[in-house]
C-alpha atoms as a printed R data frame, in Angstrom:
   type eleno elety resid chain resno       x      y       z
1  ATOM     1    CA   UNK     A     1  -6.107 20.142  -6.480
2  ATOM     2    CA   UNK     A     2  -8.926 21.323  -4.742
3  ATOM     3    CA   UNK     A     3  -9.702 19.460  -1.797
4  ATOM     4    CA   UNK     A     4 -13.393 19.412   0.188
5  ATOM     5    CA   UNK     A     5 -12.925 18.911   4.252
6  ATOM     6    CA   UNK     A     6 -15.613 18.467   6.646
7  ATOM     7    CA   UNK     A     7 -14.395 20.242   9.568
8  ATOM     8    CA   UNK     A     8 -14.884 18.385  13.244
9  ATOM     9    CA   UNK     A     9 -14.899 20.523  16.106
10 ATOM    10    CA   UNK     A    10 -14.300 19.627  19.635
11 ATOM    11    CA   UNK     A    11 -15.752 22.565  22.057
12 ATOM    12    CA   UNK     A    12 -16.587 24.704  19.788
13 ATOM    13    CA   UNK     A    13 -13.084 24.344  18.051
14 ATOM    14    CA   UNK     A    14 -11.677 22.798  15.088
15 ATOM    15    CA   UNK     A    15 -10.153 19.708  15.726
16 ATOM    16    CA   UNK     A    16 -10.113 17.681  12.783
17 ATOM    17    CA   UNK     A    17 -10.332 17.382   9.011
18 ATOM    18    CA   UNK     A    18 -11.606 14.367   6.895
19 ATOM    19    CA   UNK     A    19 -10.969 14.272   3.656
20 ATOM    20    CA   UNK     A    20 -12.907 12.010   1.148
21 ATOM    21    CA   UNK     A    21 -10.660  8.953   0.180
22 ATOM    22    CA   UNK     A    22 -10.283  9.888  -3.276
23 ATOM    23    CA   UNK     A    23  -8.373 13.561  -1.732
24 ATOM    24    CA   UNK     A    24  -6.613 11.569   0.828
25 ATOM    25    CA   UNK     A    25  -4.872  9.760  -1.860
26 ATOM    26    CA   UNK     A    26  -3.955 12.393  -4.382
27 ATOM    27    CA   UNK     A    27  -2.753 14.589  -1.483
28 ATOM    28    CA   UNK     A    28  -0.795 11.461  -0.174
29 ATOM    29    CA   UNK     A    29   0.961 11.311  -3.768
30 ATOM    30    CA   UNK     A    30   1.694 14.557  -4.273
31 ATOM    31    CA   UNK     A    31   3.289 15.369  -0.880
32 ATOM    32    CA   UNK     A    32   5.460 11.810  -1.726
33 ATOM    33    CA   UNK     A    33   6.457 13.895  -5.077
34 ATOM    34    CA   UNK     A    34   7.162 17.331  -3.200
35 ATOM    35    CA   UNK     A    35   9.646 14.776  -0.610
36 ATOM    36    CA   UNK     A    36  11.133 13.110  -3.754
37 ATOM    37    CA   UNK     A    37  11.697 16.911  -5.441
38 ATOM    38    CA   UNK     A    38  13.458 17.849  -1.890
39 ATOM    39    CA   UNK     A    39  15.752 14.599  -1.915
40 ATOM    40    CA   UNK     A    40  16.705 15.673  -5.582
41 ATOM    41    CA   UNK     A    41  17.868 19.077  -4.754
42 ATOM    42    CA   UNK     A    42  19.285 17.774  -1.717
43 ATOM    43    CA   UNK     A    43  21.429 15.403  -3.807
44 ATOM    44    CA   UNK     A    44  22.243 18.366  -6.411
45 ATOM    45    CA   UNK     A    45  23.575 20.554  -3.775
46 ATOM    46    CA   UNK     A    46  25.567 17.761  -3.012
47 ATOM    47    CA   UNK     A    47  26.938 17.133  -6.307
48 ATOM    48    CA   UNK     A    48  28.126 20.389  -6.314
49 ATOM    49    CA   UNK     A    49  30.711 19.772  -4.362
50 ATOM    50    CA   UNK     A    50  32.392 16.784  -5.876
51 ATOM    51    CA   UNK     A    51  34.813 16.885  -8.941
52 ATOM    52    CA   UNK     A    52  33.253 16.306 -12.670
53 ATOM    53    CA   UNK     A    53  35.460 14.309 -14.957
54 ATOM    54    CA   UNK     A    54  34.402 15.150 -18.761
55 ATOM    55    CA   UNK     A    55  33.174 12.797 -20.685
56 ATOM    56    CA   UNK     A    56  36.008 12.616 -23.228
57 ATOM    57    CA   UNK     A    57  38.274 11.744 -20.384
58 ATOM    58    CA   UNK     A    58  36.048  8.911 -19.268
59 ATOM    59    CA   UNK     A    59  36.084  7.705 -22.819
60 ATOM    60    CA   UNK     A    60  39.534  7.552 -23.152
61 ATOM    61    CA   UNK     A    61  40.217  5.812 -19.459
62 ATOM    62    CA   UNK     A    62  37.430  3.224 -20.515
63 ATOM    63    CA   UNK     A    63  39.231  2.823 -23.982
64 ATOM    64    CA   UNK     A    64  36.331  3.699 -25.791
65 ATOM    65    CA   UNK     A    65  37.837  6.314 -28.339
């Protein structure tokens, strides 16, 4: 994505960025897809400690053999 700020400065420094709406948005969505890739690892690692039951056995509790 390549994005095109205009720089504000306050005393000589720079204070601000403004983006045109258009950026705003697509660097809105993908930051909300970088959170949602974080809460999916998140979740993984958390998986990864719980106890798997293979699907055979599930098939077989559930009847379904």
């Amino acid at each position: 994505m390549k994005l095109h700020p205009e720089i504000l400065k306050i005393n000589g420094k720079n204070e601000f960025a403004v983006l045109r709406y258009e950026e705003f948005l697509a660097l809105q969505e993908r930051l909300a897809d970088a959170e949602d890739v974080l809460e999916l690892r998140k979740a993984k690692r958390a998986e990864t400690k719980k106890k798997s039951i293979p699907l055979d056995e599930v098939k077989r509790k559930l009847g379904l053999r």
